[in-house]
C-alpha positions, 0 to 999 in steps of 0.5 A: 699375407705377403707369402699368401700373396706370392703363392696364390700369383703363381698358381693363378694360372693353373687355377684358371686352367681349371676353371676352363676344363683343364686346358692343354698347357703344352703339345709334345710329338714324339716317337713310340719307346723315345723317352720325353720330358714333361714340360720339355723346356723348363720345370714346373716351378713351385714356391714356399709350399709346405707339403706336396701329393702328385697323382699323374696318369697317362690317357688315350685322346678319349680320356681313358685311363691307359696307366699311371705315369712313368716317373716324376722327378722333383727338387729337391727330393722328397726326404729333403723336402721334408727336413727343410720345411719343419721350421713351418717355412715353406720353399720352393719345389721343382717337378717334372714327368718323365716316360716313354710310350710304346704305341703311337697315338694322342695321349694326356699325361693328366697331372693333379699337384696337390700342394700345402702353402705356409697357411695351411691351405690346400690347393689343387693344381691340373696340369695337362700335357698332351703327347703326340706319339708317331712311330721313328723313322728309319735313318737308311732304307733297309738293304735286305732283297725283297724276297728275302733269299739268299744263297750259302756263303753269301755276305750281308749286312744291314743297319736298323737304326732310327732317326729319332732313337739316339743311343747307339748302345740301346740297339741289339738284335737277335738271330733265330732258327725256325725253332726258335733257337738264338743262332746270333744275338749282338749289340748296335745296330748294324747286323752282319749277317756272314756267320749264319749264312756260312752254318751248313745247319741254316741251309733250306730254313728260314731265319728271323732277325729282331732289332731292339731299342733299349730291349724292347722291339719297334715299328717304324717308318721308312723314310716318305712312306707312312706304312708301319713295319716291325723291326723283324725281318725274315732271310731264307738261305738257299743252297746254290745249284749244282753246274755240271762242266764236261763233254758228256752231255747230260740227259736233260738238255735238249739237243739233237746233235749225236754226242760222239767221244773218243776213249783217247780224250783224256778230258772225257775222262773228267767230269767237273761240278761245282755249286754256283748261282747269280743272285739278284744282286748281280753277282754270283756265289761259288761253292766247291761240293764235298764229295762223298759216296761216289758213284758210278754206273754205266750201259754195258755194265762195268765199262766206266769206273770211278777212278778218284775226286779232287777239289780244286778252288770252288770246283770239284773234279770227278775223274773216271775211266774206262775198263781196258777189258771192256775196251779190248772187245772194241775193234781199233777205229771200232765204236761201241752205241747208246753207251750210258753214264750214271753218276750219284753222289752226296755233298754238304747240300744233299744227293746229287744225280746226274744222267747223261744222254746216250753216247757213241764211244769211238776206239 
């Protein structure tokens, strides 16, 4: 009688939240993917029981059944359990739940622990715990350009982790291609991103950055903002402009002043490019071109010729000359009019044209 005493003491109060609809004992608030504990502070404590049947089932707020929950933790463990209570004694038992919830939103994890005392009875005790689910919020504001553009040889690097997620192991990301190609994949949350914009193969695409959590991607909140974002981003890499230096001018800039050379100029004779842009940032990209395919055409035909290219730094210098032939049938302190300058040549980036504005050539 004294252990039928105990028994009924303890579950008395479950017995009474049964009565009163199976009130809420407890409110958990949590994040999406974040693994919990239910109860959070203790275990559910059962004593001299001889037998024990738990069914546990996540619910939306409406009380819909969303899935079976996750785990259930008990001590001692259920083939222990079963040894220690052939003698008809009964012992006491440990349980608790534990699992993870993808989608934000107000959950039930609706528990009904059907329990066996020493005599023989069988008692059936709800447990309902209600679990706020919100989505994390990230620890530092993500540090891409709002558009998303950046330029080749750029370095850039962010970090996507949560307050709320607390493994720095669990994080990893991935890099893809348009075409869905892992092009980077790495573990942490920070993702360093000079690699892929150094690939000539990812210059004019689009590319797509997944963060993960435990292999799983989230949504999140930024901090004092309620918007949920994806923890997917999308960088576009640019090749930089082509910026031509030389005193040719080139056809299309607009100016009405007469362009006059003199054949004795040797920096007539060198026409200097490079690839180079301002980001937003402030800052600016150079990048030397790889020449190829040179060439070189001008009016009269025949009077400018490629001589050779040189890189040096992040320019690269086109050298040309004139034919002597052509030049002797210039009279001394003579001039040659509407001399035009043509020249096309291919780089890591593409072709590249260039014409420039008619020019007076002076001897």
């Amino acid at each position: 009688m004294r252990k039928l005493i105990l028994i009924l003491s303890f579950l008395t109060p479950f017995v009474l939240f049964a009565q009163k609809g199976s009130k809420i004992i407890d409110t958990l608030r949590v994040v999406t993917l974040q693994k919990f504990k239910i109860p959070s502070d203790r275990n559910i404590v059962l004593q001299n029981i001889l037998g024990i049947a738990v069914d546990a089932n996540i619910l939306d707020e409406n009380g819909t059944f969303v899935r079976k929950a996750a785990k259930m933790w008990q001590s001692p463990k259920m083939s222990e359990f079963k040894k220690e209570v052939r003698g008809g004694r009964g012992v006491t038992v440990q349980i608790s739940f534990r699992d993870a919830i993808e989608k934000p939103g107000r959950y039930l994890l609706d528990a009904k622990i059907k329990i066996k005392d020493e005599n023989r009875r069988i008692h059936v005790i709800p447990a309902k715990y209600l679990v706020i689910v919100d989505y994390p919020t990230m620890a530092a504001k993500i540090k891409l350009r709002k558009k998303g553009v950046y330029y080749f040889s750029e370095k850039e690097t962010f970090s996507f982790a949560t307050i709320e997620f607390p493994d720095p192991n669990k994080y990893s990301y991935q890099i893809f291609s348009p075409a869905g190609k892992v092009l980077q994949k790495g573990r942490g949350s920070i993702v360093v991103l000079d690699t892929v914009f150094k690939d000539l193969g990812n210059v004019g695409k689009k590319l797509t950055i997944k963060g993960y959590y435990n292999g799983k991607q989230f949504s999140y909140h930024e901090n004092g903002n309620n918007q949920p974002h994806k923890s997917e981003w999308v960088v576009e890499l640019k090749a930089p402009s082509i910026n031509y230096f030389g005193d040719w001018v080139e056809s299309d800039v607009k100016t009405n002043t007469p362009v006059v050379l003199s054949v004795y100029n040797e920096s007539v004779k060198k026409l200097l490019f490079t690839y180079g842009t301002s980001t937003p940032d402030g800052n600016y990209v150079f990048v030397a071109p790889r020449i190829r395919n040179l060439i070189i055409r001008s009016d009269p035909d025949g009077l400018i010729v490629a001589k050779t290219f040189m890189p040096a730094g992040v320019f690269t210098y086109v050298y040309i000359d004139f034919n002597q032939d052509q030049l002797n049938l210039i009279e001394d302190c003579g001039q040659l009019d509407n001399v035009k300058l043509h020249v096309e040549f291919n780089t890591q980036f593409g072709r590249v044209v260039k014409d420039f504005k008619p020019t007076t050539i002076i001897k």
